[in-house]
C-alpha positions in Angstrom: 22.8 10.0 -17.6 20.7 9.5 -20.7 20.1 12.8 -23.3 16.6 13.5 -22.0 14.6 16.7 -22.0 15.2 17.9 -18.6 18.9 16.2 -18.4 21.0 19.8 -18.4 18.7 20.7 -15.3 19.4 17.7 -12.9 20.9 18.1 -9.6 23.0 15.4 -7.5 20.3 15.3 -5.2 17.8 14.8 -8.0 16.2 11.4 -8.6 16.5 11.9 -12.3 13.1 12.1 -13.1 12.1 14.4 -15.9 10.8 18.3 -15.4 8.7 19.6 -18.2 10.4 23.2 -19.4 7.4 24.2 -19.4 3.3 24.7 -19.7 2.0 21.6 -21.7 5.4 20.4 -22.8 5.5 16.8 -23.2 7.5 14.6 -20.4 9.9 11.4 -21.3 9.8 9.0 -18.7 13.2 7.0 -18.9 11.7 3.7 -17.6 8.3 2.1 -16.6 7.5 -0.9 -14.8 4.0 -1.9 -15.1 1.8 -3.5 -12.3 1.3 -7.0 -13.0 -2.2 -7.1 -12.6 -3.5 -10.4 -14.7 -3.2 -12.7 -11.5 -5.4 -10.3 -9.2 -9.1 -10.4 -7.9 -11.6 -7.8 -7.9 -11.4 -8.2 -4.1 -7.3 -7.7 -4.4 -8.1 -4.8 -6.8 -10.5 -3.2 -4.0 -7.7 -3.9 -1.6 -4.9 -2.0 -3.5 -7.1 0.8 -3.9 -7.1 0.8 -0.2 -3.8 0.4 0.0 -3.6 3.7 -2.2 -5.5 5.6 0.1 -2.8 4.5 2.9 0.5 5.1 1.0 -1.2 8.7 0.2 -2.1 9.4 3.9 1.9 8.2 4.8 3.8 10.0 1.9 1.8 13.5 2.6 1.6 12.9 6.3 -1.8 13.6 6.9 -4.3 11.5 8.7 -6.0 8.4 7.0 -9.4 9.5 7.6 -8.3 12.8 5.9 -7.2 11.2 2.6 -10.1 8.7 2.6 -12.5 11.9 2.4 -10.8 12.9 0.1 -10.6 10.2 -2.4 -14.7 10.4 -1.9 -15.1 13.3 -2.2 -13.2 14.1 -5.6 -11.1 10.7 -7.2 -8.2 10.9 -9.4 -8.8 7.6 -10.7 -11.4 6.9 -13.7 -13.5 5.4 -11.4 -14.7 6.2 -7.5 -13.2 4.4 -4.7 -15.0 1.1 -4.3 -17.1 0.6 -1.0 -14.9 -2.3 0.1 -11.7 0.1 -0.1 -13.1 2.0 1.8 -14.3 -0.1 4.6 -11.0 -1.5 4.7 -9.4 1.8 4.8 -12.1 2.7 7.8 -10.7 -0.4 9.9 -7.2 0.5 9.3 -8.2 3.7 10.7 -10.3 2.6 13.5 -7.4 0.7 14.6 -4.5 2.3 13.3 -2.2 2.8 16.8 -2.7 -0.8 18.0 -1.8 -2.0 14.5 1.5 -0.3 13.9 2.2 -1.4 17.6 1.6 -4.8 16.3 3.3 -4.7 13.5 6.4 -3.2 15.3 6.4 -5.8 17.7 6.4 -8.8 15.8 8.4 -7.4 12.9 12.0 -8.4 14.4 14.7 -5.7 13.6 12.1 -3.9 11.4 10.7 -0.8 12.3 8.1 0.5 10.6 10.0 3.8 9.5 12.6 2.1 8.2 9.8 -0.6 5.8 9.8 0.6 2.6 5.8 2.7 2.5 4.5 0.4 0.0 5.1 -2.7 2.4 4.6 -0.6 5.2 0.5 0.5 3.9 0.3 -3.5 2.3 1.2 -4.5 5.8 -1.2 -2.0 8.0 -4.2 -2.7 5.1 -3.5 -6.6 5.9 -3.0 -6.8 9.8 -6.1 -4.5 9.9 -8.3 -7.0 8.0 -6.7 -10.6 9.4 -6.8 -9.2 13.0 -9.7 -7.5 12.9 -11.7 -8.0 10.3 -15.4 -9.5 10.4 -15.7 -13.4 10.2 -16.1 -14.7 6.4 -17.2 -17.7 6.2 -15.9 -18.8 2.8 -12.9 -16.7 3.1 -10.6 -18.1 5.8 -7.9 -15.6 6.9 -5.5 -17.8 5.3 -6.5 -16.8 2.0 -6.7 -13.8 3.0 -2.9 -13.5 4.0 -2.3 -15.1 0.5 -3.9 -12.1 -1.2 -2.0 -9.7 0.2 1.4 -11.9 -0.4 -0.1 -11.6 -4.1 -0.1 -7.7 -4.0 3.2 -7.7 -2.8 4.2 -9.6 -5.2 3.1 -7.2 -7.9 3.8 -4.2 -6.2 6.7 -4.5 -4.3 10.4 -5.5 -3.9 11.9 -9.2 -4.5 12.0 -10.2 -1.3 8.9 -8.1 0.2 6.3 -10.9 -0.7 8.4 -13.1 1.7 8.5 -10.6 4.5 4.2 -9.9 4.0 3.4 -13.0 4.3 5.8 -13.8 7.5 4.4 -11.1 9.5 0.6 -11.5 8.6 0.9 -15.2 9.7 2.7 -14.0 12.4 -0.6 -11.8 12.9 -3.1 -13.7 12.4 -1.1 -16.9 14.2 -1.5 -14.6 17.7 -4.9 -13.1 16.3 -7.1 -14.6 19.7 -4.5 -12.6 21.7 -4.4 -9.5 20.3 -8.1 -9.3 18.7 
């Protein structure tokens, strides 16, 4: 364990993240991994602010529609949540059970609890707009699989990109039978 301010007060249990002593006292973060975010769209930009909005709702356990008002209502971010996050975030919503059903289903040996939540809201934010999206002309759902591969890419695991873009074909390959 490195000498940081904060070290003497670490449990076992604790992650190792740093505690300010107190008030205002500055906090050393041991190690950051920026976002790659040099290969993205604006649309994939809107998207992981959807994707925000989702992780939120799963890591405090509260609803999706919740969060979403909340993020409107007062942002943490520099800037409010763009309308296309928040459509997206509204179709995730509108068909949140039959999409974690879905994704259950056809994820083989992985159920969603066990997905780490980052692929988990990548995955719900993706199935929501391949399956049931609105038709875009010059965006075919294929690309649109490819976007989201992208964001896992940057904001996941190794080997999550992989695993995204498996089960979103998988999705949108039996889309006229579940849409």
């Amino acid at each position: 364990m490195t000498d940081t301010p904060g070290a003497a007060r670490r449990t076992q249990k604790d992650p190792g993240l740093p505690l300010p002593g107190r008030e205002g006292e500055e906090v050393a973060f041991e190690r950051t991994v920026p976002a790659r975010t040099d290969r993205l769209t604006g649309r994939s930009r809107d998207r992981i602010r959807a994707i925000d909005v989702l992780y939120e709702a799963d890591a405090r356990g509260r609803a999706v529609r919740e969060v979403l008002e909340d993020r409107i209502a007062r942002t943490a971010a520099q800037s409010p949540l763009p309308q296309w996050s928040r459509e997206l975030v509204s179709l995730y919503a509108q068909h949140a059970e039959e999409i974690d059903e879905q994704l259950a289903t056809h994820s083989r040996d992985w159920p969603l609890q066990r997905m780490p939540a980052v692929d988990r809201a990548i995955l719900r934010l993706g199935a929501a707009e391949v399956v049931h999206g609105p038709e875009e002309p010059d965006t075919p759902r294929g690309v649109i699989v490819g976007e989201y591969t992208k964001i896992a890419e940057v904001l996941s695991t190794e080997g999550s990109p992989r695993f995204v873009n498996g089960l979103l074909q998988r999705l949108l390959d039996m889309r006229s039978m579940l849409g």
